[in-house]
Backbone as numpy.savetxt, mean C-alpha at the origin, in Angstrom:
# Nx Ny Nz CAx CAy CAz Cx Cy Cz
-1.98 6.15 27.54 -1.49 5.94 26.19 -0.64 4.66 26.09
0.16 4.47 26.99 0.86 2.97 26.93 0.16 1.71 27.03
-1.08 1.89 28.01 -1.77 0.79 28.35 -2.44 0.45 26.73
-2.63 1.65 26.12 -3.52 1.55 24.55 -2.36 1.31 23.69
-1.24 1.47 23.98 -0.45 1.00 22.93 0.13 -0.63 23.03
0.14 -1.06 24.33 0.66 -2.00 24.54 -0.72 -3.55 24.20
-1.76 -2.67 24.06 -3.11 -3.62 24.16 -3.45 -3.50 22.73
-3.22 -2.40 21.75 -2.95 -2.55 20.62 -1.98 -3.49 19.76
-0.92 -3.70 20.47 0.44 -4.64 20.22 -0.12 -6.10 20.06
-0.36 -6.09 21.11 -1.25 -7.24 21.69 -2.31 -7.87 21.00
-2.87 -6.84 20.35 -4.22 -7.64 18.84 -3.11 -7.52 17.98
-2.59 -7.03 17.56 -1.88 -6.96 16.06 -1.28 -8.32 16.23
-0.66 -9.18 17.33 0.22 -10.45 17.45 -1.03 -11.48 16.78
-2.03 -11.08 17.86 -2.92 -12.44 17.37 -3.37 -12.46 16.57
-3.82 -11.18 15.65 -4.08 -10.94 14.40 -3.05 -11.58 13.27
-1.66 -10.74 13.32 -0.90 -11.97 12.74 -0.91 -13.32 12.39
-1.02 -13.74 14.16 -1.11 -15.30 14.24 -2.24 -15.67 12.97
-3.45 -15.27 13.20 -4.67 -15.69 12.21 -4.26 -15.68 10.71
-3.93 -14.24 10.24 -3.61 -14.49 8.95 -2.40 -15.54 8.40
-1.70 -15.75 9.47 -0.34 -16.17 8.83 -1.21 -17.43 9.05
-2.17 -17.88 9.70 -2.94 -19.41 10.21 -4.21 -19.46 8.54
-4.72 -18.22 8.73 -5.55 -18.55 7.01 -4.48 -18.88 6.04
-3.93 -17.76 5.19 -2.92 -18.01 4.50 -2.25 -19.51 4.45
-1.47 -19.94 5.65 -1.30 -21.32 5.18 -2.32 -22.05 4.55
-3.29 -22.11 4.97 -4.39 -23.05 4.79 -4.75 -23.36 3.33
-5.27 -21.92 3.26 -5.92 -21.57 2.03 -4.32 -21.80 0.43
-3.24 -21.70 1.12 -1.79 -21.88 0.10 -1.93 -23.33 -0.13
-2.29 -24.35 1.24 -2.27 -25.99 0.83 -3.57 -26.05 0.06
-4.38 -25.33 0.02 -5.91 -25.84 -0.39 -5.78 -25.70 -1.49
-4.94 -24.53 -2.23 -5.13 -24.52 -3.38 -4.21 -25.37 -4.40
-5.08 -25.66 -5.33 -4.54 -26.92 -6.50 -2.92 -26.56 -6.56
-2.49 -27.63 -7.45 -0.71 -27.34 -8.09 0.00 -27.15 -6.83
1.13 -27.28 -7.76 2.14 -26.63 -6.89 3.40 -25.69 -7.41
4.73 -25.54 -7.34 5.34 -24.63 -7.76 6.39 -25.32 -9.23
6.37 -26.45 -9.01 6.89 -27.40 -10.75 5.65 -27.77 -11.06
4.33 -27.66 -10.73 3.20 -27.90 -12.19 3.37 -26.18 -12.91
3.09 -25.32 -11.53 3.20 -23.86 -12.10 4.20 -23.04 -13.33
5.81 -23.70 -12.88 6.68 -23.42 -13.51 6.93 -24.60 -15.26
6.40 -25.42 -15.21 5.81 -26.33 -16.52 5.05 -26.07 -17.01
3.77 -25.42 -16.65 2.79 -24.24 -16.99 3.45 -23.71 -18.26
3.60 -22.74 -17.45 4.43 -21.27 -18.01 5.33 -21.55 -18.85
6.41 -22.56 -18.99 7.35 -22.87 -19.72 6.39 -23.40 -21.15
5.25 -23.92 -21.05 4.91 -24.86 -22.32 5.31 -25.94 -22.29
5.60 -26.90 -20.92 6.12 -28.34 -21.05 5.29 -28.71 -20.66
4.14 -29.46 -21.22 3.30 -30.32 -20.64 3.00 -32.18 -20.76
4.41 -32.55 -21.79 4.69 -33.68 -21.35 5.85 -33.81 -21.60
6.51 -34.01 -20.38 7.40 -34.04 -19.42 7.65 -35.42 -18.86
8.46 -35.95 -18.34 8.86 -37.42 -18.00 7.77 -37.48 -16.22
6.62 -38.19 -16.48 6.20 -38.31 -15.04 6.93 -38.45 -14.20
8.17 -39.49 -13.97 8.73 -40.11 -13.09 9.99 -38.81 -12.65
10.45 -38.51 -14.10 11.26 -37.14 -13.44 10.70 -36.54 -12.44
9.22 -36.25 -12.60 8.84 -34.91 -11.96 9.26 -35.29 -10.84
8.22 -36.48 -10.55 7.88 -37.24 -9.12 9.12 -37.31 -8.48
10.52 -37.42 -8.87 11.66 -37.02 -8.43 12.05 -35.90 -8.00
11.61 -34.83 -8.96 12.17 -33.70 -8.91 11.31 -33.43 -7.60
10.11 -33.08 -7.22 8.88 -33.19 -6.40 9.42 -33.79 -5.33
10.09 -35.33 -5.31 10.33 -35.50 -3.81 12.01 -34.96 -3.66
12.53 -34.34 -4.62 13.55 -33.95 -4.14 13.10 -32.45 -3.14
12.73 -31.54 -3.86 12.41 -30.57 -3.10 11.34 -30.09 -2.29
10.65 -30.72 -1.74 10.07 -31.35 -0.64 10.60 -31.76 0.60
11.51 -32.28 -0.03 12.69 -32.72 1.35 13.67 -31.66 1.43
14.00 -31.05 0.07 14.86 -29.38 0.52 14.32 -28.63 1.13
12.68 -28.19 0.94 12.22 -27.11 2.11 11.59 -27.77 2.98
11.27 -29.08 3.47 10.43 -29.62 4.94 9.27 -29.65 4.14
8.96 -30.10 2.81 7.39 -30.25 2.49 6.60 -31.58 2.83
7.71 -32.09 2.84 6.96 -33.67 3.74 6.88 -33.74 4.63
7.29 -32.69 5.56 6.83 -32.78 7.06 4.86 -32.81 7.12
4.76 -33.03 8.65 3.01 -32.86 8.35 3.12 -31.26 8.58
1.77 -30.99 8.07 1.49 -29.48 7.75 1.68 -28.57 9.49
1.72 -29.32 10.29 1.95 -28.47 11.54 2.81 -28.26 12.02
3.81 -29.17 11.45 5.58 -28.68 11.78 6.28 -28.05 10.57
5.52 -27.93 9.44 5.57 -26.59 8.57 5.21 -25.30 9.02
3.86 -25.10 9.50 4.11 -24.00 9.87 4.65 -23.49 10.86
4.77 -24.48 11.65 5.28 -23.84 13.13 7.29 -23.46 12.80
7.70 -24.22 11.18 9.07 -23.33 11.23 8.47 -22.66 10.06
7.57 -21.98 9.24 7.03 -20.60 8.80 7.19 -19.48 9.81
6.13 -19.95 10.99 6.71 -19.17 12.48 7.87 -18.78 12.80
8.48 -19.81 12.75 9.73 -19.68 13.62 10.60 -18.73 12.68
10.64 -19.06 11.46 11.81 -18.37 10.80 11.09 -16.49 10.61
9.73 -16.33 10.73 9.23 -15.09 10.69 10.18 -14.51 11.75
9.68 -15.03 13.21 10.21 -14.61 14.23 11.53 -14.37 14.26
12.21 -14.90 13.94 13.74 -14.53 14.12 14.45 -13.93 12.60
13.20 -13.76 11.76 13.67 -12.73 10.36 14.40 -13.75 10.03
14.38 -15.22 9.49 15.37 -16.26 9.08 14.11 -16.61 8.04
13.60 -16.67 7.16 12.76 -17.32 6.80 13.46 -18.53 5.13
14.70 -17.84 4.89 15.23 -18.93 4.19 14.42 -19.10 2.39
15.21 -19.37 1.43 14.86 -19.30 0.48 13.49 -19.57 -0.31
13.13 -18.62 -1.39 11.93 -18.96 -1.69 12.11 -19.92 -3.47
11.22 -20.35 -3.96 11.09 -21.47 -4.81 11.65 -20.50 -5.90
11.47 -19.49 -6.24 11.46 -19.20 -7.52 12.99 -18.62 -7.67
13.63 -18.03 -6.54 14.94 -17.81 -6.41 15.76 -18.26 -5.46
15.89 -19.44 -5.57 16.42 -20.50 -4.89 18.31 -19.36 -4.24
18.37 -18.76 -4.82 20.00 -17.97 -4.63 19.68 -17.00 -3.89
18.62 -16.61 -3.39 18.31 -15.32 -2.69 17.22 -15.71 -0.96
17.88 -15.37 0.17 16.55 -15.95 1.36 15.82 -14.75 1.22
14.18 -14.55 1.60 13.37 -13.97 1.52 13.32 -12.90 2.04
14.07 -12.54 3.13 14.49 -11.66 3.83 14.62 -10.52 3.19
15.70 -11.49 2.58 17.04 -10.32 1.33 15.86 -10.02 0.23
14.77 -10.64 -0.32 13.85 -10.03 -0.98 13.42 -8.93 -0.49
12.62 -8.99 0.53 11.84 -7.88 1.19 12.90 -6.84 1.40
13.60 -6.70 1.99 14.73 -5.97 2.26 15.16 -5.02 1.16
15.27 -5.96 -0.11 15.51 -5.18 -1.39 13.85 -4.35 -2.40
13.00 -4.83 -1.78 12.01 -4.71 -2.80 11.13 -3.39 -1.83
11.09 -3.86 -0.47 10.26 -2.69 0.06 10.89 -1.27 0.07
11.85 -1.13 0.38 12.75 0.56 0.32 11.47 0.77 -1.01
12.07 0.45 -1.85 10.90 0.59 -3.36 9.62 1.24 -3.80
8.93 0.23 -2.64 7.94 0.29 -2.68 7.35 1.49 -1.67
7.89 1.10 -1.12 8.40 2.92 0.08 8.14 3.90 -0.28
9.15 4.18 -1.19 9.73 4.80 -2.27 8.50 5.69 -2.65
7.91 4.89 -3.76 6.97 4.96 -5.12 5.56 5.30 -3.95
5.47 5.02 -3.00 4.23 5.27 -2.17 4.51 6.53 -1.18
5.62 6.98 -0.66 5.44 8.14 -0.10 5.36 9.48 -0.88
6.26 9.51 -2.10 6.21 10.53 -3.22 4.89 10.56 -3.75
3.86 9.61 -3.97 2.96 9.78 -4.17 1.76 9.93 -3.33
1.78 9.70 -2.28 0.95 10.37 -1.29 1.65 11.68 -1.14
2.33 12.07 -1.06 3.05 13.67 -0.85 2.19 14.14 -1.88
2.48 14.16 -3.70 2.01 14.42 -4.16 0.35 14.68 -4.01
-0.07 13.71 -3.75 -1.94 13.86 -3.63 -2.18 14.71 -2.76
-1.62 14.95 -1.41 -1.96 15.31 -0.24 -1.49 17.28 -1.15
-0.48 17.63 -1.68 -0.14 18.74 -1.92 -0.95 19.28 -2.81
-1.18 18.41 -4.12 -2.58 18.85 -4.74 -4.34 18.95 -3.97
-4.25 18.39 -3.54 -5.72 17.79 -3.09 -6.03 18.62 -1.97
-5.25 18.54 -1.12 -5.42 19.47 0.66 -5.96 21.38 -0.10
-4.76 22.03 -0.67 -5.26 23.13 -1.34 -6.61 23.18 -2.39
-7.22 22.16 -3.15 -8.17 22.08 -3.72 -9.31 22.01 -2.86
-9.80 21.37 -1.84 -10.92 21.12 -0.72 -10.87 22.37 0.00
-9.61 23.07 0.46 -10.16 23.98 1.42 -10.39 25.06 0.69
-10.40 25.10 -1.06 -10.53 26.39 -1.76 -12.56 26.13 -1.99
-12.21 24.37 -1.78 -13.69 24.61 -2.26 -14.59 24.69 -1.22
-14.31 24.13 -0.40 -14.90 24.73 1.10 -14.84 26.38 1.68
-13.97 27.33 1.62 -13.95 28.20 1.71 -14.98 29.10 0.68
-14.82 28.56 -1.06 -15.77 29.30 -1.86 -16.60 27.89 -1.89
-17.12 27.73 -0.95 -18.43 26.79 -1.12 -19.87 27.37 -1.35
-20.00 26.74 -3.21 -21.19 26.47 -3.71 -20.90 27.89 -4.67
-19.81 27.96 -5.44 -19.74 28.79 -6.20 -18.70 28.13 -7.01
-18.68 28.94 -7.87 -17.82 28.54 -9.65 -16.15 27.79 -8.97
-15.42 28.58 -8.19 -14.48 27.39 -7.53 -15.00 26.40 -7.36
-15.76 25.91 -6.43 -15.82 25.08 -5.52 -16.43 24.00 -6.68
-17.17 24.48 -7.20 -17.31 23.24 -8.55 -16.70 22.88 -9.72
-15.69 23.68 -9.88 -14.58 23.01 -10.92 -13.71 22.40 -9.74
-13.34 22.47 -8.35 -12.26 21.81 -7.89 -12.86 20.38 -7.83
-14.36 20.34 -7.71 -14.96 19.08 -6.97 -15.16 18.37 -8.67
-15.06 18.88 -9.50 -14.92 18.00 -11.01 -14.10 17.68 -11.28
-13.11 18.77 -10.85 -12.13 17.77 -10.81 -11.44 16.96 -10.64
-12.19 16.89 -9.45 -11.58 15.74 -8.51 -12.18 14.95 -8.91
-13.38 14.68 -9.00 -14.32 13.84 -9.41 -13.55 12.98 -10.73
-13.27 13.41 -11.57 -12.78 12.81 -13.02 -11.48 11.96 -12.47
-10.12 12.75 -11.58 -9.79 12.34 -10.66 -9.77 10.67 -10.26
-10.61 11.13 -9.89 -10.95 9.74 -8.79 -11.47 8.49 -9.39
-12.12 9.19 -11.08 -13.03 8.14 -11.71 -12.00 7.44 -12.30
-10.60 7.87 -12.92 -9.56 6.92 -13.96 -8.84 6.23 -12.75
-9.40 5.18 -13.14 -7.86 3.84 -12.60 -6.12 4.38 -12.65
-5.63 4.06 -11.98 -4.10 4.59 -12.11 -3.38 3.92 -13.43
-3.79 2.63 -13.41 -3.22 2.02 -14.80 -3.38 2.96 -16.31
-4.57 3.52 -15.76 -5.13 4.33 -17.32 -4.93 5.44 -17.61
-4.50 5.83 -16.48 -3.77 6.95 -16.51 -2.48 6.87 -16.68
-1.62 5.42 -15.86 -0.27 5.56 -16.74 -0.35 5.37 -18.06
-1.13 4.75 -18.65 -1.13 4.59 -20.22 -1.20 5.79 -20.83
-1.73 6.86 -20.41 -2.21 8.41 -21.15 -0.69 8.71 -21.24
0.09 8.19 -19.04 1.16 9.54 -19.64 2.45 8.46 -20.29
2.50 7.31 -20.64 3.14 7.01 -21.51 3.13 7.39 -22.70
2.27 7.57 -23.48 1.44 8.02 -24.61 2.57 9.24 -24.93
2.15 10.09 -23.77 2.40 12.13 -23.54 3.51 11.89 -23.67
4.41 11.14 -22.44 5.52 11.91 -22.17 6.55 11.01 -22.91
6.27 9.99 -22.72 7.02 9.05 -23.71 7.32 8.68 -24.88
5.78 8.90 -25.74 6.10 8.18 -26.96 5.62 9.74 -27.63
5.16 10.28 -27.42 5.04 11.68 -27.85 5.99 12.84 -27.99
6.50 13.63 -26.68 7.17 14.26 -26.50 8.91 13.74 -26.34
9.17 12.10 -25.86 10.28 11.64 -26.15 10.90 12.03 -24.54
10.30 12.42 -23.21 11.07 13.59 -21.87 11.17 12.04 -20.96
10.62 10.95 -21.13 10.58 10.41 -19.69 10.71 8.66 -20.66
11.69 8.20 -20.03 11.40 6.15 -20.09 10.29 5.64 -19.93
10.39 4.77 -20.91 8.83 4.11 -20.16 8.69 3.03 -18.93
10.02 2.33 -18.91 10.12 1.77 -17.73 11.27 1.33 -16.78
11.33 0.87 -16.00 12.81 1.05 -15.20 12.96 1.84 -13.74
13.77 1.43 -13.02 14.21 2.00 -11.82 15.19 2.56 -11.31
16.12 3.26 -12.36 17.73 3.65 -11.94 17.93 4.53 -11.92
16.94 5.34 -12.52 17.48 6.89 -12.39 16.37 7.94 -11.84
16.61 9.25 -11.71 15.36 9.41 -10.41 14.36 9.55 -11.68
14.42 9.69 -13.27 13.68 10.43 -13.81 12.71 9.23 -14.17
12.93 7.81 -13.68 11.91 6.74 -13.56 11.03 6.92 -12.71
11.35 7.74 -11.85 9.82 7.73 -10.73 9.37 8.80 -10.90
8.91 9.54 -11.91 8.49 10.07 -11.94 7.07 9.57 -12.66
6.91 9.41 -13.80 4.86 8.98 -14.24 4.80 7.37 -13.22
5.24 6.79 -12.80 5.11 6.04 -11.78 4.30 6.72 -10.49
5.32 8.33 -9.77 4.30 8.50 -9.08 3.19 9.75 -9.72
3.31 10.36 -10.43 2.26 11.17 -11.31 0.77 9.68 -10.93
1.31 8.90 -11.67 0.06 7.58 -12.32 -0.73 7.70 -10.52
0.45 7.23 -9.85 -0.51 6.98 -8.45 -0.97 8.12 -7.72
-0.27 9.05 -7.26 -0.52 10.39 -7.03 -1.82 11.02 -7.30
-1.93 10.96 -8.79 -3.19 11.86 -9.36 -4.61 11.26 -9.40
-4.16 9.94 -9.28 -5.42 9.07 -9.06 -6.30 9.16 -7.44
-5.31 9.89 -6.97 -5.44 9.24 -5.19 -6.09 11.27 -4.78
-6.03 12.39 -6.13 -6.32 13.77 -5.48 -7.59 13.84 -5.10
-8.81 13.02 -6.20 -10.27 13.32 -5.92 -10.60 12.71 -4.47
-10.30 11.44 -4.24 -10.87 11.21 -3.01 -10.21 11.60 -1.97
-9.41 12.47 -1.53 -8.88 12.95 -0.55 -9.28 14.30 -0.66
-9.31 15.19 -1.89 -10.10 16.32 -1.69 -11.46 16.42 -1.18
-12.33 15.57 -1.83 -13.61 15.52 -1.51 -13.62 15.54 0.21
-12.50 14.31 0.63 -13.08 14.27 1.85 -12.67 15.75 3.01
-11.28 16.05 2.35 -10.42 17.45 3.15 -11.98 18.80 2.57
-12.53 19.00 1.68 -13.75 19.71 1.18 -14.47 19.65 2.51
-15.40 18.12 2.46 -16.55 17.96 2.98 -16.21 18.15 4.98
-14.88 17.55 5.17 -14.11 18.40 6.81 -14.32 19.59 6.98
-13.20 20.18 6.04 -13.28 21.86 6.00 -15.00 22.17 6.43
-15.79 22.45 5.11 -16.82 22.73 5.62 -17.67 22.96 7.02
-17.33 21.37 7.53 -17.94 20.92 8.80 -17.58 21.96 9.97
-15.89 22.35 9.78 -15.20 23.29 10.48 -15.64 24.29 10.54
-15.36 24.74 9.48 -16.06 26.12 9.34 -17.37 26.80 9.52
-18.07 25.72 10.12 -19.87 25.98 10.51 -18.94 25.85 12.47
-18.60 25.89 12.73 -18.19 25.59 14.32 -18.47 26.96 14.83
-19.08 26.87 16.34 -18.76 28.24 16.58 -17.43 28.91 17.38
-16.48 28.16 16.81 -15.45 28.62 17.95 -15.15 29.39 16.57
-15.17 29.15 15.24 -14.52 29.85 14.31 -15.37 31.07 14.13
-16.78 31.43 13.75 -17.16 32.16 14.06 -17.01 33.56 14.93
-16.25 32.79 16.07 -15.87 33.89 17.52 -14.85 34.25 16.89
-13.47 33.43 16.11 -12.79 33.62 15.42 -12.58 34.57 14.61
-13.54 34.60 13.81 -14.01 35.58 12.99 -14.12 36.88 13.37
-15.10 37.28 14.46 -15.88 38.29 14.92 -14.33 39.04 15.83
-13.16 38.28 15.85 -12.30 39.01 16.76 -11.13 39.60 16.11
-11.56 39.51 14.21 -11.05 40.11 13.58 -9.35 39.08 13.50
-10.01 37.71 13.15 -8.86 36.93 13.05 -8.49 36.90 11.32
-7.55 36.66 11.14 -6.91 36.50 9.24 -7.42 35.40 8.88
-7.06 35.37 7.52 -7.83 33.73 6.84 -6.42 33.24 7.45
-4.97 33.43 7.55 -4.64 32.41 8.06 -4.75 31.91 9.27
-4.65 32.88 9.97 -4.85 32.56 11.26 -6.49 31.63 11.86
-7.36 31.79 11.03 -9.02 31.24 11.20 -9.18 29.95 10.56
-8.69 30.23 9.19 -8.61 29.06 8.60 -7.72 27.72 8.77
-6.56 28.08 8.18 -5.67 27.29 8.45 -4.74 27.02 9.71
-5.35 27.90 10.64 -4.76 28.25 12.12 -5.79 26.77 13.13
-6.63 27.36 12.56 -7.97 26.17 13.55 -8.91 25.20 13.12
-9.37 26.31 11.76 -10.10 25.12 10.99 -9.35 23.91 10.27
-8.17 24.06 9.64 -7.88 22.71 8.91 -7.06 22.03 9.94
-6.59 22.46 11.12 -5.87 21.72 12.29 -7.82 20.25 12.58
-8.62 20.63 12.61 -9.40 20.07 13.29 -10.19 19.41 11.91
-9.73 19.51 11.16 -10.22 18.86 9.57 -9.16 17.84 9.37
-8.10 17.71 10.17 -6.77 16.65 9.86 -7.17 14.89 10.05
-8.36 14.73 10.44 -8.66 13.68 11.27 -8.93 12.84 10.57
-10.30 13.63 9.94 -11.10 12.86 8.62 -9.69 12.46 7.27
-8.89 12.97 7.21 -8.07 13.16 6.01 -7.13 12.50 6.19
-6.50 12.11 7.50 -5.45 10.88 7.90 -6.20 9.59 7.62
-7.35 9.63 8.17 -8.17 8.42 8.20 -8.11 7.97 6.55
-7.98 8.82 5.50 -7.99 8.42 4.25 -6.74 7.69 3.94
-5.70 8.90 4.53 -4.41 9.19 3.56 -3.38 7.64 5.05
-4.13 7.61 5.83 -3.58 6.53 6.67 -3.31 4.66 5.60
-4.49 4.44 5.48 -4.87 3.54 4.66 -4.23 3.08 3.76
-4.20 4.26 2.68 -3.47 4.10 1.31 -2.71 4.62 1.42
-1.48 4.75 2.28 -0.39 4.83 2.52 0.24 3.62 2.42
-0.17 2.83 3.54 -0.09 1.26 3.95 -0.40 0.06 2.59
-1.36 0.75 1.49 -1.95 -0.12 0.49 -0.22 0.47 -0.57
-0.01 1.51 -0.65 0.52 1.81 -1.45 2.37 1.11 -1.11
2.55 0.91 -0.09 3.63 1.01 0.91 4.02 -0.90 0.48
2.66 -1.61 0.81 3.40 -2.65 -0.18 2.92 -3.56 -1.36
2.86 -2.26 -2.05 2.85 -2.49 -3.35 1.42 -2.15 -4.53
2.02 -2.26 -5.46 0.54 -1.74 -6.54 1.16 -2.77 -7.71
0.41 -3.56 -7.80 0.79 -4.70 -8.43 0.46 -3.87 -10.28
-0.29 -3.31 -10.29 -0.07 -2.67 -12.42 0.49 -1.80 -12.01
0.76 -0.75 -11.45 1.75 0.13 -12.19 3.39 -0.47 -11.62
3.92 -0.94 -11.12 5.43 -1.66 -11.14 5.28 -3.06 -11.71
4.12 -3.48 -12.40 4.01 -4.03 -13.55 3.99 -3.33 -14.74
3.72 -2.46 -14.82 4.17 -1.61 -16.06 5.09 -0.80 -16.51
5.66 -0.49 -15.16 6.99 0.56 -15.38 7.96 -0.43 -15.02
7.70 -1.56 -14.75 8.64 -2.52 -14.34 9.55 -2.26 -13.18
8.76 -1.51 -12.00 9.32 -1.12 -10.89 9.29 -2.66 -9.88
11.10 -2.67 -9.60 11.27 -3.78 -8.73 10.20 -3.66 -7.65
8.98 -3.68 -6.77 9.05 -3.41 -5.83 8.41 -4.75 -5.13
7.48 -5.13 -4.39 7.38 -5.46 -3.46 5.52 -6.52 -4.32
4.75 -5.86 -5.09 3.82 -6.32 -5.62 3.77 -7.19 -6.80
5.03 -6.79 -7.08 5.31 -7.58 -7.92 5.79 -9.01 -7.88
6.53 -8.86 -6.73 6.93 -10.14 -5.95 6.12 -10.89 -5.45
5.03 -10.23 -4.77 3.93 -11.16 -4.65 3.09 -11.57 -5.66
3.00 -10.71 -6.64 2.37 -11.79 -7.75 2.90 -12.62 -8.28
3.83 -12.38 -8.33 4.59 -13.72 -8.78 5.03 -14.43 -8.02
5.00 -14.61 -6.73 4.85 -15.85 -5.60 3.30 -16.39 -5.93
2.32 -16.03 -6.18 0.72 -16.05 -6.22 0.96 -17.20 -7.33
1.33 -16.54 -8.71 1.16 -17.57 -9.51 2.28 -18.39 -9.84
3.59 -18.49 -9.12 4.19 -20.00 -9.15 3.99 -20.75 -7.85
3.21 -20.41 -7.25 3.00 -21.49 -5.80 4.20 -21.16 -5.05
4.75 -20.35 -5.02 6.30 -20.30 -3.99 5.73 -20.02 -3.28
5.35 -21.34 -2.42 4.83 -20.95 -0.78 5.41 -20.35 0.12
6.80 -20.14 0.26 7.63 -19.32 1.51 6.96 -18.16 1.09
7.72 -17.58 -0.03 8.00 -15.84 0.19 5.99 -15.79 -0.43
5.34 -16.31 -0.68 3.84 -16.18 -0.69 3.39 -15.91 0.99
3.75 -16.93 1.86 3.08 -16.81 2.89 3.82 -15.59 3.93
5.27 -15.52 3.49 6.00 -14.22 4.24 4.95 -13.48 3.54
5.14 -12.90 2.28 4.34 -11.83 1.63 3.06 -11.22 2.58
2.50 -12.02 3.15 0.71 -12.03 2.83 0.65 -11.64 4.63
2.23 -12.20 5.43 2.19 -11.59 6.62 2.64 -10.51 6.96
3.92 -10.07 5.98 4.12 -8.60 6.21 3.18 -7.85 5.71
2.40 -8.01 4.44 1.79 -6.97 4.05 0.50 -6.25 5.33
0.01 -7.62 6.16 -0.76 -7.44 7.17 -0.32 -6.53 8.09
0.99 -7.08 8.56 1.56 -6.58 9.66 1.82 -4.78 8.92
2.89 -4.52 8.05 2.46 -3.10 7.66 1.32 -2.44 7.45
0.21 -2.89 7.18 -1.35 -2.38 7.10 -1.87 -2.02 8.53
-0.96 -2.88 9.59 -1.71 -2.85 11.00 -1.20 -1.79 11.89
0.57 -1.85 11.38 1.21 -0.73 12.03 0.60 0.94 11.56
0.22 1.05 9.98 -0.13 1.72 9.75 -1.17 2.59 10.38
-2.33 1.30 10.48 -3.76 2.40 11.50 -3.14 2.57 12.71
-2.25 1.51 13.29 -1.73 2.19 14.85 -1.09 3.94 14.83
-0.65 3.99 13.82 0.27 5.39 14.05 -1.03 5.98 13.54
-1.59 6.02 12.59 -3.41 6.84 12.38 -4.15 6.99 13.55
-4.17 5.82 14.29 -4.63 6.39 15.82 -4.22 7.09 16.57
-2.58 7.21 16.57 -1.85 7.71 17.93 -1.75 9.36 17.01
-1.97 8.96 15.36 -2.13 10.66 14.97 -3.47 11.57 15.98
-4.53 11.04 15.57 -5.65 10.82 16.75 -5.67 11.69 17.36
-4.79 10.91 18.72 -4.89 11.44 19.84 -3.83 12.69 20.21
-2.92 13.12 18.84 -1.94 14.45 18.82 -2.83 15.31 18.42
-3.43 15.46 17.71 -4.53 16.17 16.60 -5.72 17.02 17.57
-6.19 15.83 18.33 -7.33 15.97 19.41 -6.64 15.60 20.93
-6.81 16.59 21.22 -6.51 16.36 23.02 -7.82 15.24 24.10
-8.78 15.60 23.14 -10.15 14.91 23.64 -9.72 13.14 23.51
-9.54 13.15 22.31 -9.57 11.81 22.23 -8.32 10.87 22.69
-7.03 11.84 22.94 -6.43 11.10 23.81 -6.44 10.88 24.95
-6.73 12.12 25.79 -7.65 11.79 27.23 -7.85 10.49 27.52
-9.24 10.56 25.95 -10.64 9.43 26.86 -9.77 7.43 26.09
């Protein structure tokens, strides 16, 4: 297990290395920069040339943009490595650090409550429909899921703004200060995320439950809990991490419409808006943590793995 964890470590570095090596690339390749972006947006489009070209070589020389592009990135590197990475364009009063720092808890946040949520709805829906598989349960749980799975989360926060907000008057429509803000924040993501995790905890179960160790199970006069949820959904956990692993990690940093809509500080938001003013620091930090959390993520999905299954940690 160490030799696989330590050789796992080991791709995730060079993996890093690559994205943080695309990412630059593809950040110089693309047109503008972060004062055409921010003149954009403002509606100034004639503007004193010669100012700019000032303003331009002033801050250029504030973050090292006139260096050549290889002693840019190599202090992109450097400041990753030692968590120094130093201010980004659009909030010149804040180092990037102190962004992430403040924005991921957040995003944390808004992504574990809502995987809790899915996993609590969804896990009981699959093994009801697997258990009454191919009868009147098992096909309203799988419609439901189905419908589920078909609305976008955005469209669904719009319904429960609608409900709870502008209807009934029970919930804000947007904001982060009090706990009763995270709530259709995680409803929106939560409920979107029950169909495809049921389907797949359903189509496990099933698989389980054709085994013949459960069978013997059966015949020895074992309980549904003890048969079911004793052996069969222990060995159905695999397929269902493999889901709930993923979009954990997707959710973890960030969902760029719904904390665009509830106006949740978190972490996607920040990157879109590094995306479209060219703030190359906290853009290219962005685009490496989000990797690096996506990577740690399947590592602990694997090492779930090999707790789950004795086989597969063995081999």
């Amino acid at each position: 297990m160490l030799r696989f964890l330590s050789r796992r470590l080991g791709f995730m570095v060079i993996a890093l290395v690559f994205v943080s090596l695309l990412t630059f690339i593809l950040m110089h390749m693309a047109p503008g920069n972060f004062l055409d972006a921010k003149r954009i947006s403002s509606g100034d489009v004639s503007g004193d040339e010669q100012a700019s070209v000032d303003v331009i070589a002033e801050m250029e020389k504030r973050y090292g943009l006139d260096k050549p592009l290889y002693i840019q990135y190599l202090t992109y590197m450097k400041g990753m490595a030692t968590w120094d990475m130093g201010p980004s364009f659009q909030f010149p009063q804040m180092d990037i650090q102190e962004i992430i720092a403040k924005a991921f808890p957040v995003s944390l946040t808004l992504a574990l409550f809502s995987v809790a949520l899915s996993i609590i709805i969804a896990v009981p829906l699959g093994i009801l429909a697997a258990v009454k598989q191919n009868t009147v349960w098992d096909y309203c749980s799988m419609f439901l899921s189905m419908i589920g799975n078909s609305i976008p989360a955005y469209v669904l926060a719009v319904f429960l703004i609608l409900f709870f907000s502008l209807k009934l008057h029970w919930l804000p429509t947007a904001g982060w200060t009090e706990p009763k803000h995270v709530i259709m924040p995680v409803l929106a993501l939560g409920l979107g995320s029950v169909g495809g995790i049921a389907r797949y905890m359903r189509t496990s179960m099933v698989e389980a439950l054709r085994q013949d160790y459960i069978a013997a199970a059966w015949a020895k006069g074992g309980s549904f809990t003890r048969v079911v949820l004793g052996h069969a959904l222990r060995n159905s956990l695999i397929p269902l991490i493999t889901v709930v692993g993923p979009q954990l990690a997707r959710l973890m940093v960030g969902t760029v419409f719904i904390e665009s809509m509830f106006r949740v500080p978190g972490l996607g938001s920040y990157f879109t808006l590094a995306a479209n003013t060219r703030d190359f620091p906290l853009l290219m930090t962005s685009s490496v943590f989000f990797a690096f959390v996506i990577m740690m993520m399947n590592l602990v999905v694997d090492l779930m793995y090999g707790f789950l299954d004795p086989r597969i940690r063995f081999e």
